[in-house]
C-alpha positions as CSV (number, residue, x, y, z in Angstrom):
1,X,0.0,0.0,0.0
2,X,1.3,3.5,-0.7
3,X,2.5,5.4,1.7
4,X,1.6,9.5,1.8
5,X,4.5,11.7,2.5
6,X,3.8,15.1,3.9
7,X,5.4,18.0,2.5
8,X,7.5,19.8,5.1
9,X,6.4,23.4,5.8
10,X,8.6,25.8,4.3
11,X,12.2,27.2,5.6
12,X,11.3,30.9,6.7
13,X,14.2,32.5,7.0
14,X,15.8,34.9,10.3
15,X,17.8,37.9,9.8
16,X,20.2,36.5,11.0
17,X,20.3,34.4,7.6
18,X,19.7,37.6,5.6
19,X,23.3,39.0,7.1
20,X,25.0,35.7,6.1
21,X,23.9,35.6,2.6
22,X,25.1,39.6,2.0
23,X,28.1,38.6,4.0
24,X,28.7,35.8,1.1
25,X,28.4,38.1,-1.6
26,X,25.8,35.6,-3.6
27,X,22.6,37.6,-5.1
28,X,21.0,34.1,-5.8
29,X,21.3,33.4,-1.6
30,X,20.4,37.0,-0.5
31,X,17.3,36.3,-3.3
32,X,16.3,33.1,-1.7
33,X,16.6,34.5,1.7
34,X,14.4,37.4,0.9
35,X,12.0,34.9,-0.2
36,X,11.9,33.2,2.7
37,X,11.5,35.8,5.3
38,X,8.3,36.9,6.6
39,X,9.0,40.5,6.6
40,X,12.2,42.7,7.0
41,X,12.7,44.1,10.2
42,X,14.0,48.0,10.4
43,X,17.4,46.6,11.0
44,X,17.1,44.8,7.9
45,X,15.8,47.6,6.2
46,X,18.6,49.5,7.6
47,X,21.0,46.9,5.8
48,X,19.4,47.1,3.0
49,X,19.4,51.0,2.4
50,X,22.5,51.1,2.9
51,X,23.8,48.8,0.0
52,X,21.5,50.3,-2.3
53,X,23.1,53.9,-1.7
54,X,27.0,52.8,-2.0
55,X,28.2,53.0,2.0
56,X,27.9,49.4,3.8
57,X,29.7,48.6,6.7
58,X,33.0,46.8,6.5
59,X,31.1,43.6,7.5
60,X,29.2,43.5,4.1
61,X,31.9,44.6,1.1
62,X,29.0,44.2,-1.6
63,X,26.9,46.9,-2.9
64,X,24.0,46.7,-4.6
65,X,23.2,48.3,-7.6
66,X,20.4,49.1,-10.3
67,X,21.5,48.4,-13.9
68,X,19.1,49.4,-17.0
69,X,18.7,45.7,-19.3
70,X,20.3,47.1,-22.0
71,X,18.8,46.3,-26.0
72,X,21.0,44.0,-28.4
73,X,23.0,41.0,-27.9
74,X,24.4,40.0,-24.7
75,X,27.9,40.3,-23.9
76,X,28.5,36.7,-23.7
77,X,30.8,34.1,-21.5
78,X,33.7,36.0,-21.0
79,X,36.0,33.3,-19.5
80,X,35.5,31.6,-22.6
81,X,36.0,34.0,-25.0
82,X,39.5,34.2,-23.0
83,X,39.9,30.6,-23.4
84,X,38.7,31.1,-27.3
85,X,41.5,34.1,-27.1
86,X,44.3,31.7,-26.2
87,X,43.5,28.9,-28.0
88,X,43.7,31.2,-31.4
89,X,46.6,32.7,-30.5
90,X,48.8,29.7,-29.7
91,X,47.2,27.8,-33.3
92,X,48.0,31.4,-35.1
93,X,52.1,31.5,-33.7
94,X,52.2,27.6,-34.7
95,X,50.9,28.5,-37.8
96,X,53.0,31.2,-38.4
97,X,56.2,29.2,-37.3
98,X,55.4,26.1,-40.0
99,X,54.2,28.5,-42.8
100,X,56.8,31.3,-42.6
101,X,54.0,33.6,-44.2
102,X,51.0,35.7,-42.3
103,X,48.1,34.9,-45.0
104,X,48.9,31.5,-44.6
105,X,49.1,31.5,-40.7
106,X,45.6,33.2,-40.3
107,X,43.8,30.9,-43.3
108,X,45.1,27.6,-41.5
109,X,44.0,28.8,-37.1
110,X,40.8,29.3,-39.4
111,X,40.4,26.0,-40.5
112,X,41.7,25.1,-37.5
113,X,39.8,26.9,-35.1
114,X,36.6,27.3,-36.8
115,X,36.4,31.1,-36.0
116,X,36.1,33.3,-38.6
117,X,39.0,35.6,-40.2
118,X,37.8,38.7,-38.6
119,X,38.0,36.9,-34.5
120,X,41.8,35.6,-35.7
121,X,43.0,38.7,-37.1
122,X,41.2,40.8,-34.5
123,X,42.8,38.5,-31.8
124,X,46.3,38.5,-33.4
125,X,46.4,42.4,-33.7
126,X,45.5,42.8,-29.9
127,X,48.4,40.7,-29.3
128,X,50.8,42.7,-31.4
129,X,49.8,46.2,-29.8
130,X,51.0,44.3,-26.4
C-alpha cells in the first residue's frame, strides 16, 4: 500500500540568515533569503538602504546596484572568450612558425579553429599592440 509523505512546511528565513547571505556576496542566496523571510525588520531595512546607496559597513563589502537591461546582444561568456582568445593565439604563432607567411598563418588557425577571419586577425592584432 502506498504510503503519503507530507510536505515539510517551508524554511522561513531569520535575519540573521539575511546577514550571512550579503556577508557571502551571492545575489542568488540573498534572493532566496528574501524569499523566505516573513518580513524585513528596520534593521534589515537599515541593511538594505545602505547597499542600495554605495556606504555598507565593512562587514558587508557588496553593494547593490540598479542596472538598465540594456537592448542587443548579450555580452556573452567572458572566460570563454578568453579561453577562445588563447587557444587562437597559440594555433596562429604555430601557424606562423610552420608556414613562414602571415596569410597563410591566419587561413590555417581558421580551419583550425573554426572562427572566422575577422575573430583571428582581431585577436592577433590585440596581441601585437602588447
Amino acid at each position: 500500500m502506498p504510503q503519503k509523505f507530507e510536505k515539510p512546511a517551508p524554511k522561513t528565513a531569520t535575519s540573521h540568515d539575511f546577514a550571512e547571505a550579503l556577508k557571502d556576496g551571492n545575489a542568488q542566496v540573498v534572493a532566496d533569503v528574501l524569499y523566505q523571510l516573513d518580513g524585513l525588520s528596520p534593521s534589515d531595512c537599515e541593511l538594505l538602504a545602505d547597499h542600495l546607496v554605495g556606504k555598507p559597513s565593512k562587514l558587508y563589502p557588496f553593494r547593490l546596484e540598479f542596472v538598465r537591461s540594456r537592448r542587443g546582444r548579450p555580452a556573452g561568456d567572458q572566460f570563454l572568450k578568453l579561453h577562445d582568445d588563447g587557444k587562437i593565439k597559440q594555433a596562429f604563432y604555430n601557424a606562423l612558425a610552420k608556414a613562414g607567411k602571415y596569410d597563410a598563418a591566419i587561413k590555417e588557425t581558421m580551419d583550425k579553429t573554426k572562427h572566422k577571419r575577422t575573430r583571428v586577425t582581431g585577436v592577433v592584432a590585440k596581441q601585437k599592440s602588447k
